[in-house]
N, C-alpha and C positions, 0 to 999 in steps of 0.2 A: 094462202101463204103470201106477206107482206114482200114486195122487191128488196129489200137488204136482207131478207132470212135466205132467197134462195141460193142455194150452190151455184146454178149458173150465172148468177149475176154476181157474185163474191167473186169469181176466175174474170168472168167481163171488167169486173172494174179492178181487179189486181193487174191484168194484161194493160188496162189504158196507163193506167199509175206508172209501171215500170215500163212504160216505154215515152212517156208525154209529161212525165215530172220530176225536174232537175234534181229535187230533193228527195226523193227517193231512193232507199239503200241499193236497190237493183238496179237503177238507173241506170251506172257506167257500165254493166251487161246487157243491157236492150237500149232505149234510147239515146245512150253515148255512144254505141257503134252504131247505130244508123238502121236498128229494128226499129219498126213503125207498126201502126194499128191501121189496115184497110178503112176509106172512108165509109165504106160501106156499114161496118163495124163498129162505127162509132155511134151507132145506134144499138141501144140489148135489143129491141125487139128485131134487127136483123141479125143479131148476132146468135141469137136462140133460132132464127129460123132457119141457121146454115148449120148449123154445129147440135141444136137440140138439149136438152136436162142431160145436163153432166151427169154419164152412170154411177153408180157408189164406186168408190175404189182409183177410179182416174182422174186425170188430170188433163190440163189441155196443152197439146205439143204441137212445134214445129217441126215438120217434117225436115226443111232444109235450113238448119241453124242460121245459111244469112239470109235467108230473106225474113219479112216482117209476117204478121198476123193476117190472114186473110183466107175464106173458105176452101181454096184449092192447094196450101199450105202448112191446114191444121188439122187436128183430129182430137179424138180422146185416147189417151193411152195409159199402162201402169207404168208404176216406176221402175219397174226393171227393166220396160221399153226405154222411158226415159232416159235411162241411165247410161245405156247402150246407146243414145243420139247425145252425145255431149260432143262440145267443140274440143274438149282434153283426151278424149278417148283416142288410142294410138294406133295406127289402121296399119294392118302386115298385110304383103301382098308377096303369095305362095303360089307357084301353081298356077299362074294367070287368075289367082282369086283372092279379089280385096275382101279382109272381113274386120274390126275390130278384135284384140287381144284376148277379151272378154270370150270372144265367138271362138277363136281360136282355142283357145285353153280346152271350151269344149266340144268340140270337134275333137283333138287330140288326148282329151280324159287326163289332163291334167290341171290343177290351179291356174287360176291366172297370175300368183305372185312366183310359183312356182316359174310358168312361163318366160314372166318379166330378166327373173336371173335369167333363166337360158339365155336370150336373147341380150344381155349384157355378155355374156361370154362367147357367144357363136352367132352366126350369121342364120336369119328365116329359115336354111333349107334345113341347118342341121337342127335346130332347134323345136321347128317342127314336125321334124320325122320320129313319130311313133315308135321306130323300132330300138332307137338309141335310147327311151328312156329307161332309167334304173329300174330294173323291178322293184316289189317291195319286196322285204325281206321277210323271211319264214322265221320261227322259234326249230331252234334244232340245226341252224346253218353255224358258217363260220363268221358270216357277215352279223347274223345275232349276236354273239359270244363278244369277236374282235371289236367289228367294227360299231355298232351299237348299245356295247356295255352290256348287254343283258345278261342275266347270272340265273334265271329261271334252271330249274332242273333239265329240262328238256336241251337248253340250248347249253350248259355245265357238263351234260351226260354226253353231247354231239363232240365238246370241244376234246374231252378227253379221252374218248374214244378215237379222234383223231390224232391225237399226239401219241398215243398206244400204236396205231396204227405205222406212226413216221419213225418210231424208237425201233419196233421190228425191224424195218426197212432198214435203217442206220444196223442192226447188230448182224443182219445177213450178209449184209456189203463187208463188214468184217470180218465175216467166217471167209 
């Protein structure tokens, strides 16, 4: 396998790119704040000897977004690791325990955009306390019928056995 076919030398040489050439679209996210490539690094054959054939599937990450490139730094991860190390990712701290939103959401079994609202309307504790959240609603409640539009037989047969139910009520109060 020729050096420009390998994966790990394609990540080797996209890491020095965006972080050592001005003209690179990446640039002002790595080498404009001041990520760097270990000199160590600047070698592939040391940089295969610390980090090894990038597995299928991964990618190569920073563990600590500000520091730069270098073997006690880096690793292979997926993107969903990835994603969950971004500098945008919004970190709540619950409980004496920091976790991003993303973590939160599941931890608590609900969305993360779900989440995001709460947390425009209410403050960490309420927002992430499980027992306030909405259940969902069932076919055959009043929250089917009323409050979610639904016109299923099940939730049409609930509604109006419940208004049967309130019309009794109202003609005994009159007797």
């Amino acid at each position: 396998m020729s050096k420009t076919s390998n994966r790990s030398y394609i990540v080797w040489r996209n890491m020095k790119r965006r972080c050592i050439n001005p003209f690179d679209s990446a640039y002002p996210n790595y080498g404009g704040r001041g990520i760097s490539v270990c000199d160590r690094w600047m070698s592939f054959e040391n940089f295969l000897a610390d980090m090894g054939e990038r597995p299928p599937g991964l990618t190569i990450e920073r563990i600590d977004n500000e520091q730069g490139y270098s073997p006690e730094n880096c690793r292979w991860a997926s993107i969903k690791e990835q994603l969950r190390n971004q500098r945008r990712n919004r970190k709540i701290e619950h409980l004496g325990v920091t976790m991003i939103m993303a973590d939160w959401a599941e931890a608590v079994g609900i969305k993360a955009d779900t989440l995001a609202k709460r947390l425009e309307r209410m403050g960490p504790q309420r927002a992430l306390t499980p027992g306030l959240l909405r259940k969902k609603w069932k076919h055959g409640t009043r929250a089917g019928y009323e409050y979610h539009g639904c016109r299923c037989f099940e939730c049409t047969q609930s509604n109006n056995a419940r208004h049967r139910l309130q019309r009794a009520k109202r003609k005994e109060r009159k007797l």
